[in-house]
PDB file with SEQRES, HELIX, SHEET and CRYST1 records, atoms N, CA, C and O in Angstrom:
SEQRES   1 A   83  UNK UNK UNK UNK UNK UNK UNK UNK UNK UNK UNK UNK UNK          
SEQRES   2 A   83  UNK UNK UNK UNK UNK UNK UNK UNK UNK UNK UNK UNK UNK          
SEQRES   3 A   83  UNK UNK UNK UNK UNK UNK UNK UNK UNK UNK UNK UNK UNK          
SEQRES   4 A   83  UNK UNK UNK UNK UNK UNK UNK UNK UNK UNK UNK UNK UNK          
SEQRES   5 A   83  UNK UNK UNK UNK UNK UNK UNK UNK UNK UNK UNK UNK UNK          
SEQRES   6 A   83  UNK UNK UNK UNK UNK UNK UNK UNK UNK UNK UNK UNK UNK          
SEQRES   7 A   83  UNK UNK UNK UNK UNK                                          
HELIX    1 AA1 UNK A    6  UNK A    8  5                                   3    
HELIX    2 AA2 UNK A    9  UNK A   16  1                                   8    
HELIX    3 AA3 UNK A   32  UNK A   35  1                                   4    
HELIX    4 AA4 UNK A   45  UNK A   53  1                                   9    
HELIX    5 AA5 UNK A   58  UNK A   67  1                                  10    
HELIX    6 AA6 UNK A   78  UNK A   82  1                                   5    
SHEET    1 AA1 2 UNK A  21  UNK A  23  0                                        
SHEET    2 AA1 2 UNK A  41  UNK A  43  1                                        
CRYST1    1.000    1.000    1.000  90.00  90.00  90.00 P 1           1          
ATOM      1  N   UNK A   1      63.364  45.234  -8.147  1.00  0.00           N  
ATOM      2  CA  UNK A   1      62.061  45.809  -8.453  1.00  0.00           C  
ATOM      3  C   UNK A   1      61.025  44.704  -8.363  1.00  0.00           C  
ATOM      4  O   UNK A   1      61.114  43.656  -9.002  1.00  0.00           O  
ATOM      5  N   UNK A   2      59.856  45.057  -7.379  1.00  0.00           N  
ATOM      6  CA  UNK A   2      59.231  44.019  -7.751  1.00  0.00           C  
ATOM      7  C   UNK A   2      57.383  44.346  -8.022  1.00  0.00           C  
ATOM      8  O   UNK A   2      56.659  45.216  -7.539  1.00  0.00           O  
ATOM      9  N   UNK A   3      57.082  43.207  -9.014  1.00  0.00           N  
ATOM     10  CA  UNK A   3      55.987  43.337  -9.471  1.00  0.00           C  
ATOM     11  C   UNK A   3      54.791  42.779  -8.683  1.00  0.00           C  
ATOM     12  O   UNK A   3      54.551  41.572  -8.648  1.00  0.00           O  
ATOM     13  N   UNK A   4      54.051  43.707  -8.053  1.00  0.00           N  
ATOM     14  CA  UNK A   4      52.798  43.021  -7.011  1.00  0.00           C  
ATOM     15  C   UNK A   4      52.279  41.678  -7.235  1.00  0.00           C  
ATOM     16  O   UNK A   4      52.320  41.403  -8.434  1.00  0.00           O  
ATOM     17  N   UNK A   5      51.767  40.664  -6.451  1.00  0.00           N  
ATOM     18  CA  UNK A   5      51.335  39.603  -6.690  1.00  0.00           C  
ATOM     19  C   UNK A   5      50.356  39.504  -8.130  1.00  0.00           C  
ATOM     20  O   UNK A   5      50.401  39.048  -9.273  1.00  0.00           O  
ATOM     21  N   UNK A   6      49.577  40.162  -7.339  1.00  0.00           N  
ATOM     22  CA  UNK A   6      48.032  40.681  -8.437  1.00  0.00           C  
ATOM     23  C   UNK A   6      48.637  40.426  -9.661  1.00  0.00           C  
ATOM     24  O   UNK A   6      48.274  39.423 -10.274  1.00  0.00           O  
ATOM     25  N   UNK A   7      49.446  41.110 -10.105  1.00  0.00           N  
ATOM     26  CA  UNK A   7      49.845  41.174 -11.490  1.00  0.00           C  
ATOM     27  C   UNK A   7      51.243  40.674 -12.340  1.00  0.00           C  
ATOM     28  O   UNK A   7      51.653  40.974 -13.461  1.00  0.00           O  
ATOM     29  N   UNK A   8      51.756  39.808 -11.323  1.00  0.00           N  
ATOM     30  CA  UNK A   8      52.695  39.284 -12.138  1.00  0.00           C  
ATOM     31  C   UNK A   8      52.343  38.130 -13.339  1.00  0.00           C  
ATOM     32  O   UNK A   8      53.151  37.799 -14.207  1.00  0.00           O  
ATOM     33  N   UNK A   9      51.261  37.705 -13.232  1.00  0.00           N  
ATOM     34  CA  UNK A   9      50.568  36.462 -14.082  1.00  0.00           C  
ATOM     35  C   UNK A   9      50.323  37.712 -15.866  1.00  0.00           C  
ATOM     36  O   UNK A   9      50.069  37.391 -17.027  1.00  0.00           O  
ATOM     37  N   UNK A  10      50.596  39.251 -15.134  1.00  0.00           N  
ATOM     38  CA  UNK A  10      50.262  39.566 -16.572  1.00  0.00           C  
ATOM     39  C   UNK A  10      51.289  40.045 -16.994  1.00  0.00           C  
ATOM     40  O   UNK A  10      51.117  40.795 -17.955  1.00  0.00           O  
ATOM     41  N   UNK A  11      52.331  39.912 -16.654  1.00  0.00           N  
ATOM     42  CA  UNK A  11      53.904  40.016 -17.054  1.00  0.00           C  
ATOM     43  C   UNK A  11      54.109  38.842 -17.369  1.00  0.00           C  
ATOM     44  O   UNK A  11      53.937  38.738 -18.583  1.00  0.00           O  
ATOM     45  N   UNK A  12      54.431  37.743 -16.842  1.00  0.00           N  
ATOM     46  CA  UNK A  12      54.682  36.775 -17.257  1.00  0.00           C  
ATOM     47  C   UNK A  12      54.077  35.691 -18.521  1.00  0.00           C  
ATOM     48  O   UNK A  12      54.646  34.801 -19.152  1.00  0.00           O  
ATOM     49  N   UNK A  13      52.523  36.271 -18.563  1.00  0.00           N  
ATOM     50  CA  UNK A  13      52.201  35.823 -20.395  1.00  0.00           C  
ATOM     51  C   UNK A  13      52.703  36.788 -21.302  1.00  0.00           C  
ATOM     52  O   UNK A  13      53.150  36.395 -22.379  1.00  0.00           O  
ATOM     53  N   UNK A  14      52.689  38.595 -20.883  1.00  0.00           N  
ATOM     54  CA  UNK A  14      53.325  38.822 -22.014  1.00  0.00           C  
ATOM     55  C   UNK A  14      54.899  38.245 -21.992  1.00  0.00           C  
ATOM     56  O   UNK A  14      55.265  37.994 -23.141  1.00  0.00           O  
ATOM     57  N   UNK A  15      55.610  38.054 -21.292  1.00  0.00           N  
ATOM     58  CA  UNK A  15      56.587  37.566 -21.853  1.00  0.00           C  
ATOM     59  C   UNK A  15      56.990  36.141 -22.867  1.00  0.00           C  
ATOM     60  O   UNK A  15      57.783  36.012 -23.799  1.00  0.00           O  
ATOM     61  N   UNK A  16      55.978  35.118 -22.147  1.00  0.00           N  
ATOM     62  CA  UNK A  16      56.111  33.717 -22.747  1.00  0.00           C  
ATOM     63  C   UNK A  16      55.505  33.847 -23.646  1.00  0.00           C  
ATOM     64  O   UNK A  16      55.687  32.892 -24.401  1.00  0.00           O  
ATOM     65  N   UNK A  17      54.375  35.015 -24.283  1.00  0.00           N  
ATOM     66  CA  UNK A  17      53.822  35.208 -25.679  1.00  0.00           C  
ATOM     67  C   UNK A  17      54.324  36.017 -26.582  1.00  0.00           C  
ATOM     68  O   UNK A  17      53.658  36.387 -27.549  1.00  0.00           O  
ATOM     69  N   UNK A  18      55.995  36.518 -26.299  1.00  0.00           N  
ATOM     70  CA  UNK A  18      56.222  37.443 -26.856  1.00  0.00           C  
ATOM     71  C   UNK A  18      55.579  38.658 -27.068  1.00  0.00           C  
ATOM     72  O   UNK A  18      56.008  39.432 -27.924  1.00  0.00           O  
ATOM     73  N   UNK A  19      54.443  38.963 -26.282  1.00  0.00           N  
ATOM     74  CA  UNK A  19      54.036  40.388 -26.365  1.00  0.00           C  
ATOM     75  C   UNK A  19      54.660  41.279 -26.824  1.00  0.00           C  
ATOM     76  O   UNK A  19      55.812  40.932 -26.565  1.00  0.00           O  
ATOM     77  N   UNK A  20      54.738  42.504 -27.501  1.00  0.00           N  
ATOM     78  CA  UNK A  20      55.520  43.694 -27.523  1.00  0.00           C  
ATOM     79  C   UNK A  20      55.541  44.402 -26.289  1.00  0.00           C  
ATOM     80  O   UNK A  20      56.515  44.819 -25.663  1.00  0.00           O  
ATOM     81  N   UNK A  21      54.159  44.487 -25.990  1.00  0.00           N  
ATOM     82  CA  UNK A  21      54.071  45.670 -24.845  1.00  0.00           C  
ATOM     83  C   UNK A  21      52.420  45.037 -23.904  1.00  0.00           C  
ATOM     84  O   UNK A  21      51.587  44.282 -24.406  1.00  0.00           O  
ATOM     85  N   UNK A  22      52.371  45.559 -22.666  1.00  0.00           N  
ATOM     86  CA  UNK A  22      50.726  45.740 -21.977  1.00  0.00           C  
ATOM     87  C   UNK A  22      50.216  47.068 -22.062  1.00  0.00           C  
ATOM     88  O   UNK A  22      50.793  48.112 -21.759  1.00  0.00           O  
ATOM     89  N   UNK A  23      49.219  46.927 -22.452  1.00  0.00           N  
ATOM     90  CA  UNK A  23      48.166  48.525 -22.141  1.00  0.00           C  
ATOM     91  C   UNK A  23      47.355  48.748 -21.183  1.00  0.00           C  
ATOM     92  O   UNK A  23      46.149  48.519 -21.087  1.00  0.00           O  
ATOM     93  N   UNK A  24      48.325  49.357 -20.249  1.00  0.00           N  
ATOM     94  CA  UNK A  24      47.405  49.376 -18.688  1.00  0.00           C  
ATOM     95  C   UNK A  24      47.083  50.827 -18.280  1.00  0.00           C  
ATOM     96  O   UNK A  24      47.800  51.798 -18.524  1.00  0.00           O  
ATOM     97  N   UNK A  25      46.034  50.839 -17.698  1.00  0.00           N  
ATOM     98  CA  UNK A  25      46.266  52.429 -16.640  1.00  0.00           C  
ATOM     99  C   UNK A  25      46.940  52.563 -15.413  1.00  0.00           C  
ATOM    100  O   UNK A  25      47.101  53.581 -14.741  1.00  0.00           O  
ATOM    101  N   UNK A  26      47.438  51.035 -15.134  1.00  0.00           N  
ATOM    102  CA  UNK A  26      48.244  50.702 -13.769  1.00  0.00           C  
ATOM    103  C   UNK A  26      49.269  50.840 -14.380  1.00  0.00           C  
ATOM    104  O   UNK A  26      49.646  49.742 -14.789  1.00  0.00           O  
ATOM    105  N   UNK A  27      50.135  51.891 -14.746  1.00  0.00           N  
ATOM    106  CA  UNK A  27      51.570  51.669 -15.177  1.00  0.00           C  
ATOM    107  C   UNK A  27      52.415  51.538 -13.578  1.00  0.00           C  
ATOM    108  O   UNK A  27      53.595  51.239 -13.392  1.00  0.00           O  
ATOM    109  N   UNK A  28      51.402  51.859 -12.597  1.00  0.00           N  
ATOM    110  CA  UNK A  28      52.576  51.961 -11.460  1.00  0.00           C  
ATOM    111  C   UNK A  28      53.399  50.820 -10.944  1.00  0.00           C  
ATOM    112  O   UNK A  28      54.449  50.713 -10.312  1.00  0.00           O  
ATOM    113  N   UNK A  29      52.151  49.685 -11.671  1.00  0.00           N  
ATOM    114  CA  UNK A  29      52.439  48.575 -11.155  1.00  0.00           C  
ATOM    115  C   UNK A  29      53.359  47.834 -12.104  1.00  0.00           C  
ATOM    116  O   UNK A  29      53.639  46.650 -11.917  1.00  0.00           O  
ATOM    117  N   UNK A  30      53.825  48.538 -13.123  1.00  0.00           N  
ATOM    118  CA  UNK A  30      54.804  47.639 -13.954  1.00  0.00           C  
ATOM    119  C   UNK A  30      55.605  48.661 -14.233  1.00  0.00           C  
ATOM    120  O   UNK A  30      55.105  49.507 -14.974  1.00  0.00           O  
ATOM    121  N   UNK A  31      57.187  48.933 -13.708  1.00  0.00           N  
ATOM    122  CA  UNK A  31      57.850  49.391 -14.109  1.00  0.00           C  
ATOM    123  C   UNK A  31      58.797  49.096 -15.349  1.00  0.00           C  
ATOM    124  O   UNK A  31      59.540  48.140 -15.570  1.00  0.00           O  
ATOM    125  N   UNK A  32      58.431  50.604 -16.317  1.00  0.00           N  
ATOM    126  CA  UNK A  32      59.183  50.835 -17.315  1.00  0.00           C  
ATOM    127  C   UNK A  32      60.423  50.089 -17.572  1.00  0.00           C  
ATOM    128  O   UNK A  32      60.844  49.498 -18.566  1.00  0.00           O  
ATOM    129  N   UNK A  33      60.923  50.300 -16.294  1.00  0.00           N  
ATOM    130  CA  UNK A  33      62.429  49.647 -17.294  1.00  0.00           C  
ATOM    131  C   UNK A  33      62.906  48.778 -16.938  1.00  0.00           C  
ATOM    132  O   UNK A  33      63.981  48.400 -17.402  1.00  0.00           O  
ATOM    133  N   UNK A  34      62.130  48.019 -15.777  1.00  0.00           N  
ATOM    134  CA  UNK A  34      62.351  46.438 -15.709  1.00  0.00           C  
ATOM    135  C   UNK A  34      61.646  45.750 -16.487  1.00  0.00           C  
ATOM    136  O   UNK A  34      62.172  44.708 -16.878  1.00  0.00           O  
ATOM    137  N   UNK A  35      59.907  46.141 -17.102  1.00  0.00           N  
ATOM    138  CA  UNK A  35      59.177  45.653 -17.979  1.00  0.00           C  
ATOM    139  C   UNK A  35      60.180  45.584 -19.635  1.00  0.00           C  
ATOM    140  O   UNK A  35      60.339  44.598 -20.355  1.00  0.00           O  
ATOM    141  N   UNK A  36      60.488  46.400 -19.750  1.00  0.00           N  
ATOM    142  CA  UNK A  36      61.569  46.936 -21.023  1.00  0.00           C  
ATOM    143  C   UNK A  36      63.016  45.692 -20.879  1.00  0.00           C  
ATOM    144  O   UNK A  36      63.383  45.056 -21.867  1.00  0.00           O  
ATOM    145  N   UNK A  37      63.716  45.523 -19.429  1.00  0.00           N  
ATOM    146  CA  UNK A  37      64.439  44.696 -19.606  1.00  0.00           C  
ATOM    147  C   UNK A  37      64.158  43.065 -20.105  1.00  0.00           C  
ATOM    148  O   UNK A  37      64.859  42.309 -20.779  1.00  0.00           O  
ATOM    149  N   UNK A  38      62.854  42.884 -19.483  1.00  0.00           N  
ATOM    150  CA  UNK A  38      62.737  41.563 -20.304  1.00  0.00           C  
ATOM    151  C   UNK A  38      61.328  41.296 -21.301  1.00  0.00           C  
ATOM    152  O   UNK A  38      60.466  40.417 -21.300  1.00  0.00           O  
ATOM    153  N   UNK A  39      61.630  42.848 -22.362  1.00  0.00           N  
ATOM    154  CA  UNK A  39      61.310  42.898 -23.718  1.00  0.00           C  
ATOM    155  C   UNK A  39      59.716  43.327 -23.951  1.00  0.00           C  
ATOM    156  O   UNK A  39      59.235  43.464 -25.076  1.00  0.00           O  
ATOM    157  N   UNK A  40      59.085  43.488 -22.899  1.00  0.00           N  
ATOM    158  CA  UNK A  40      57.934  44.190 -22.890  1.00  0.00           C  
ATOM    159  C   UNK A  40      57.665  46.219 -22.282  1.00  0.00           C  
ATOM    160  O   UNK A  40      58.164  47.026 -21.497  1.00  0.00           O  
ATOM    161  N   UNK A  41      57.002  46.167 -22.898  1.00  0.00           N  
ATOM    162  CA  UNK A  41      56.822  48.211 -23.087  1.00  0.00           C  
ATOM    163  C   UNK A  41      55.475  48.047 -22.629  1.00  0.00           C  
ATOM    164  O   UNK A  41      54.514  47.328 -22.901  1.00  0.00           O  
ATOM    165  N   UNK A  42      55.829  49.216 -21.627  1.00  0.00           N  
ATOM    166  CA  UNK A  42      54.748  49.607 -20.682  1.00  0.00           C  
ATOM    167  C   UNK A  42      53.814  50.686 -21.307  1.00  0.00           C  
ATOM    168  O   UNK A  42      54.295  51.820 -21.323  1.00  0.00           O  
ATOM    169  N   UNK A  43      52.377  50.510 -21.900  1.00  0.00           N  
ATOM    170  CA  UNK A  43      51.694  51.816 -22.824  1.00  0.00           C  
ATOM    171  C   UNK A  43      50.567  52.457 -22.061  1.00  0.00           C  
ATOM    172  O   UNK A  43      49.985  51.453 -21.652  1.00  0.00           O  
ATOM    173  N   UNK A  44      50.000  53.318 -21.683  1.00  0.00           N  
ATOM    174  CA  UNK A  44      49.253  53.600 -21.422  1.00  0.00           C  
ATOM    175  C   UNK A  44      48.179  53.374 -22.885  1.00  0.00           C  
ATOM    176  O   UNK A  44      48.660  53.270 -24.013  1.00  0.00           O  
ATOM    177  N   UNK A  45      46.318  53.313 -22.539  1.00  0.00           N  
ATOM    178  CA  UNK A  45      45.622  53.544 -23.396  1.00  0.00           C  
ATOM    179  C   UNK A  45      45.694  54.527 -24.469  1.00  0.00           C  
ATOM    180  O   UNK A  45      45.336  54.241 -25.611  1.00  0.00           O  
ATOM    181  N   UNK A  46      46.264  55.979 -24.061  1.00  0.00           N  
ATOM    182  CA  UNK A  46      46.492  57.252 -24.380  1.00  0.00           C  
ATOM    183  C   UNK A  46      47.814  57.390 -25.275  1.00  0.00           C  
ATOM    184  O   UNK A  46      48.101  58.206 -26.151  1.00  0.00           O  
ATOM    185  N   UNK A  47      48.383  56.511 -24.846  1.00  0.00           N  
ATOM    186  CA  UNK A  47      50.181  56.444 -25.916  1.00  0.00           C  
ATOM    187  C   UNK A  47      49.758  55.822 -27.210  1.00  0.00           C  
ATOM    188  O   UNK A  47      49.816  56.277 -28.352  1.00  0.00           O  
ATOM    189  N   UNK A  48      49.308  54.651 -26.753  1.00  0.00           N  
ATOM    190  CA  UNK A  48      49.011  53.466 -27.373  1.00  0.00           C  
ATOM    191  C   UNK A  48      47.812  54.417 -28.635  1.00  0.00           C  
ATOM    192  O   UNK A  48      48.108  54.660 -29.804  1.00  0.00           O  
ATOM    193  N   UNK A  49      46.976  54.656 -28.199  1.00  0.00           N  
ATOM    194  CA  UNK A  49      45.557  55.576 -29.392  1.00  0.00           C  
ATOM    195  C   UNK A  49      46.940  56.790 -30.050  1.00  0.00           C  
ATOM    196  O   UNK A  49      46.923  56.857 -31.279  1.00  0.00           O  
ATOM    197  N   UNK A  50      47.979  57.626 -29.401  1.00  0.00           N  
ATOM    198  CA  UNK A  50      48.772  58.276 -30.269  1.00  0.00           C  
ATOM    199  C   UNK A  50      49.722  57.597 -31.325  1.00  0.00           C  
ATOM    200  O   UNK A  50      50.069  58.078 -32.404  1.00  0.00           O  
ATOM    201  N   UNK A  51      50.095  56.297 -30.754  1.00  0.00           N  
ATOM    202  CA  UNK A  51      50.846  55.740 -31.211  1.00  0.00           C  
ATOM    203  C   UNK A  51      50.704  54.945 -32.643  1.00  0.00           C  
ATOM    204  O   UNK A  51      51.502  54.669 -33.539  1.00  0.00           O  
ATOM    205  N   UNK A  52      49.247  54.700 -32.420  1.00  0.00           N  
ATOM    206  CA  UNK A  52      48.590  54.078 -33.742  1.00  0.00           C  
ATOM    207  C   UNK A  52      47.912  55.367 -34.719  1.00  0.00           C  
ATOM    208  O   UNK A  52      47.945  55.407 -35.949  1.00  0.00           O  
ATOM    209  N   UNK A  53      47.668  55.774 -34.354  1.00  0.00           N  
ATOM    210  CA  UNK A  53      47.324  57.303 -35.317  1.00  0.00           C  
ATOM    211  C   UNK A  53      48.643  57.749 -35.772  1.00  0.00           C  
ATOM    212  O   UNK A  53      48.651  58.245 -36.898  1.00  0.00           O  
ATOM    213  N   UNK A  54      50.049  57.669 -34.988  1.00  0.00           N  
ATOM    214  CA  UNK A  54      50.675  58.476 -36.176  1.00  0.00           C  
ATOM    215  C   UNK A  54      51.541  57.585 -37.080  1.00  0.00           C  
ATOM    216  O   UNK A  54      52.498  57.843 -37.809  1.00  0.00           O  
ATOM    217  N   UNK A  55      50.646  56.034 -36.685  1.00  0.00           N  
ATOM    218  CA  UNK A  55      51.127  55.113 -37.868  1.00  0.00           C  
ATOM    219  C   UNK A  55      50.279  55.240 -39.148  1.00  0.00           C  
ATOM    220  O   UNK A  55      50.784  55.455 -40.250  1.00  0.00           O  
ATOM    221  N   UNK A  56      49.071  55.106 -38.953  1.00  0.00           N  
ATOM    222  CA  UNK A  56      47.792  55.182 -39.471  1.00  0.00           C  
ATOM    223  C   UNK A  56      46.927  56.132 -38.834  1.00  0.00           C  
ATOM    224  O   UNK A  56      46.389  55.821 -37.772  1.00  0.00           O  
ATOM    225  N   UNK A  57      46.706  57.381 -39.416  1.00  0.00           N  
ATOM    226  CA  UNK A  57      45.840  57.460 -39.256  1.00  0.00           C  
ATOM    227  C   UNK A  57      44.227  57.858 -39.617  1.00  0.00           C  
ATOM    228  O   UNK A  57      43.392  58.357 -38.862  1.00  0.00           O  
ATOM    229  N   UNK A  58      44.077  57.422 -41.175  1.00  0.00           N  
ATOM    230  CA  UNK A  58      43.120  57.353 -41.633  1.00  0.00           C  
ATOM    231  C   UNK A  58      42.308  56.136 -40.945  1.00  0.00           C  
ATOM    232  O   UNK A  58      41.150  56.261 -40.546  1.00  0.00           O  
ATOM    233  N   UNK A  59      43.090  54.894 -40.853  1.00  0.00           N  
ATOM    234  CA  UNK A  59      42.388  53.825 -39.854  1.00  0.00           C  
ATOM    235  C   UNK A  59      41.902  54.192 -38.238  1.00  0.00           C  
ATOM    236  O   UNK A  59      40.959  53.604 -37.708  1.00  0.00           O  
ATOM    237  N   UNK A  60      42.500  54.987 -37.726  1.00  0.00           N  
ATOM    238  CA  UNK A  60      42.345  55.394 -36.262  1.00  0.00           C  
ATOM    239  C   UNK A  60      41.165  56.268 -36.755  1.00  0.00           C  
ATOM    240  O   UNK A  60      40.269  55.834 -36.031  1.00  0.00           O  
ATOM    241  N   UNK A  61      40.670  57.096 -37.422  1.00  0.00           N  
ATOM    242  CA  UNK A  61      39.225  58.054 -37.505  1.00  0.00           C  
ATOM    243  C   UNK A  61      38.268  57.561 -37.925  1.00  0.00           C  
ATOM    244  O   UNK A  61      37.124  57.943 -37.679  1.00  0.00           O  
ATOM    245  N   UNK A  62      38.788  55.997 -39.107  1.00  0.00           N  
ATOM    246  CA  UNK A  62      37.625  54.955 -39.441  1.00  0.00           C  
ATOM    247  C   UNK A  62      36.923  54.347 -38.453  1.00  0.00           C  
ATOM    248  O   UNK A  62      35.715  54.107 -38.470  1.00  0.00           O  
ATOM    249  N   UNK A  63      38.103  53.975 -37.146  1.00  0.00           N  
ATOM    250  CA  UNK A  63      37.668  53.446 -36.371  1.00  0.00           C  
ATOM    251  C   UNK A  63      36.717  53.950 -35.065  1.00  0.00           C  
ATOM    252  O   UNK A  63      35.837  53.411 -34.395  1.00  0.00           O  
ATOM    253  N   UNK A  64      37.342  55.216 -35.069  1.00  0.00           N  
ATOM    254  CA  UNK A  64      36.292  56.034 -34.071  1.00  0.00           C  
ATOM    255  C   UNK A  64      35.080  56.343 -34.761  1.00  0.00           C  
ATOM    256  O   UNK A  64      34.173  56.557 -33.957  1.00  0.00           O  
ATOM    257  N   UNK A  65      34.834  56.414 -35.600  1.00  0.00           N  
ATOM    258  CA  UNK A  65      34.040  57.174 -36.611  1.00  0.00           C  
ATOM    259  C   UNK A  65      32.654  55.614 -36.501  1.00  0.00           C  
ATOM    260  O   UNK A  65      31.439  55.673 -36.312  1.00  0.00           O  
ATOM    261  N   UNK A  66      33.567  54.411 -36.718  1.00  0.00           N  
ATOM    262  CA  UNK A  66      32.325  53.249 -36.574  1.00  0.00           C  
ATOM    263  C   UNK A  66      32.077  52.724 -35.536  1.00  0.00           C  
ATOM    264  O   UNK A  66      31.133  51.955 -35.355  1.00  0.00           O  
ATOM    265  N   UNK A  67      33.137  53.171 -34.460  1.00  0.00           N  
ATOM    266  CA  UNK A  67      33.132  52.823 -32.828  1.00  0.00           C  
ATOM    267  C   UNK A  67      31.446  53.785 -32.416  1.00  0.00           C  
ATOM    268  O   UNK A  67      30.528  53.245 -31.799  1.00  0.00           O  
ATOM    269  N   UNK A  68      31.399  55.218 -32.924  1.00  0.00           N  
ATOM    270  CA  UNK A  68      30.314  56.092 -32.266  1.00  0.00           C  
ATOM    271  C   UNK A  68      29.518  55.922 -33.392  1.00  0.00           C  
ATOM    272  O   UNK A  68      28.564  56.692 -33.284  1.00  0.00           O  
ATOM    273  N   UNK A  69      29.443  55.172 -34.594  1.00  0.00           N  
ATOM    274  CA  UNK A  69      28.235  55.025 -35.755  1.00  0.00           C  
ATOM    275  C   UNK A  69      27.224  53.897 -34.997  1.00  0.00           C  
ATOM    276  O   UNK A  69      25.995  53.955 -35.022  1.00  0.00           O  
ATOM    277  N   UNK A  70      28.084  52.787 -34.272  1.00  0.00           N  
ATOM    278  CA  UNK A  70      27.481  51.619 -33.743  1.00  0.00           C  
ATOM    279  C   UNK A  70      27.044  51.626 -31.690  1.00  0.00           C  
ATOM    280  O   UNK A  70      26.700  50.778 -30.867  1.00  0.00           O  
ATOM    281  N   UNK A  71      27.325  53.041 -31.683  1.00  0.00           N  
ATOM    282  CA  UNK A  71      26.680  53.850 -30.381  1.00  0.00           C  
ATOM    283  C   UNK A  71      25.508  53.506 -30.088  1.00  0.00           C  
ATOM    284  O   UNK A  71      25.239  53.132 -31.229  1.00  0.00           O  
ATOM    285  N   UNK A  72      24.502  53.297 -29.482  1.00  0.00           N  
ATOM    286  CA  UNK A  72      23.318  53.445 -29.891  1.00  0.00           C  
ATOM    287  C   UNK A  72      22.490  54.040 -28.516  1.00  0.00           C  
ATOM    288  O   UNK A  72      21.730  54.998 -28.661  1.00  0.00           O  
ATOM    289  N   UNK A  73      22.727  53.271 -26.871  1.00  0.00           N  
ATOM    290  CA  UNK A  73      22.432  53.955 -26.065  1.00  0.00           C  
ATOM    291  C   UNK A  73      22.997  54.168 -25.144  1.00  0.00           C  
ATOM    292  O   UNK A  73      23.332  53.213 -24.444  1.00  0.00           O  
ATOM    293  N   UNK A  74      23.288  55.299 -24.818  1.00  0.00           N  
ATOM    294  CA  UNK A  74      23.246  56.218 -25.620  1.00  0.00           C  
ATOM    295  C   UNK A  74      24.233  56.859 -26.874  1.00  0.00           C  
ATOM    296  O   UNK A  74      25.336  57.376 -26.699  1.00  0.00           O  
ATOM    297  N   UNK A  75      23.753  56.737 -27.767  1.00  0.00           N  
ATOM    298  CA  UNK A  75      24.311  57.135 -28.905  1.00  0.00           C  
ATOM    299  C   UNK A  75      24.991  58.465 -28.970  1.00  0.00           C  
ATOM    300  O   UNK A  75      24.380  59.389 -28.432  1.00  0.00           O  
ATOM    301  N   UNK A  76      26.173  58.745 -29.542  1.00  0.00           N  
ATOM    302  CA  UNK A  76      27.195  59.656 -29.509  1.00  0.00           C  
ATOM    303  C   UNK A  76      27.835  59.710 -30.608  1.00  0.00           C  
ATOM    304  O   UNK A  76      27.835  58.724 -31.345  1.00  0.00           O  
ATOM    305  N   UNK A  77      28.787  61.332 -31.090  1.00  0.00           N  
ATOM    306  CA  UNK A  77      29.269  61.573 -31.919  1.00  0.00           C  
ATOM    307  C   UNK A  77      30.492  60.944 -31.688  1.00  0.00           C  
ATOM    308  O   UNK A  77      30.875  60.380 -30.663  1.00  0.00           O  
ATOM    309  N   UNK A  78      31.139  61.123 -32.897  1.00  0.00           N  
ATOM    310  CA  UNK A  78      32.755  60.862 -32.915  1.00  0.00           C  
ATOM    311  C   UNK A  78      33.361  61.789 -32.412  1.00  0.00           C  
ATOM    312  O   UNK A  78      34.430  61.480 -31.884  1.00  0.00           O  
ATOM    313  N   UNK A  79      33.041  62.921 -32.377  1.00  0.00           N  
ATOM    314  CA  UNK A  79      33.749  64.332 -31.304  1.00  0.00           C  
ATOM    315  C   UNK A  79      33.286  63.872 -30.044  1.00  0.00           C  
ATOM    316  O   UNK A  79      34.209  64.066 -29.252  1.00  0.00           O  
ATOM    317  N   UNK A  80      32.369  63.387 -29.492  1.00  0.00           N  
ATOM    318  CA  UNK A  80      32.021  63.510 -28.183  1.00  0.00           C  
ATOM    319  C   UNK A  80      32.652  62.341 -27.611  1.00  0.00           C  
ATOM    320  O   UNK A  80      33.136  62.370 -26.479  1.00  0.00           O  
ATOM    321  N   UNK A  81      32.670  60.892 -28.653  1.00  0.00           N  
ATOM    322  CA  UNK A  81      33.692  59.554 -28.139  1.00  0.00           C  
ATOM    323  C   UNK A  81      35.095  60.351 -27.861  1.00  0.00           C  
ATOM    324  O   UNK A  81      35.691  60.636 -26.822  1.00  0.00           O  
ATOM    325  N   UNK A  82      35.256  60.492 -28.703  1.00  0.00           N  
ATOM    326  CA  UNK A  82      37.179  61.332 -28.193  1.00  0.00           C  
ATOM    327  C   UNK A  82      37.281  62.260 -26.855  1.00  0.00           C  
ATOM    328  O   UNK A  82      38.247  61.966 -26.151  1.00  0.00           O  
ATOM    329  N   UNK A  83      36.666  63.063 -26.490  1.00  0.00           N  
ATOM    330  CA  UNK A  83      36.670  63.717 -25.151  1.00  0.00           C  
ATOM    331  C   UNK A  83      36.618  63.159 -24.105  1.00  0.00           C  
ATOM    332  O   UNK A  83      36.628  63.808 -23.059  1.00  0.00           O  
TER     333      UNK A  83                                                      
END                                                                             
């Protein structure tokens, strides 16, 4: 399996930093289960925002909630940041 030029420099710090995982929208470019064999997890943005909400998630609505309080232009709700 191999990992495109472009992006092996971001496999290879998470590994020497012990990363857990990368949060990419390029998952194509890092496969699951060679990323997984040497100890890093491939997340999308979207796993990763589920993943922390159903650890916490009074902190995940604090955080959207001051992510769209500190909106300004244009300024937006916390329903409308989430969509």
């Amino acid at each position: 399996m191999q990992i495109p030029n472009n992006d092996r420099h971001v496999l290879a710090l998470a590994v020497e930093s012990a990363a857990d995982s990368i949060i990419t929208f390029n998952v194509r470019d890092f496969p699951r289960d060679y990323c997984e064999n040497l100890g890093v997890a491939i997340l999308t943005p979207d796993e990763t925002a589920a993943e922390l909400a159903s650890h916490d998630l009074a902190g995940v609505t604090n955080a959207v909630h001051e992510i769209a309080h500190r909106r300004r232009n244009p300024s937006i709700s916390a329903n409308d940041l989430l969509v």
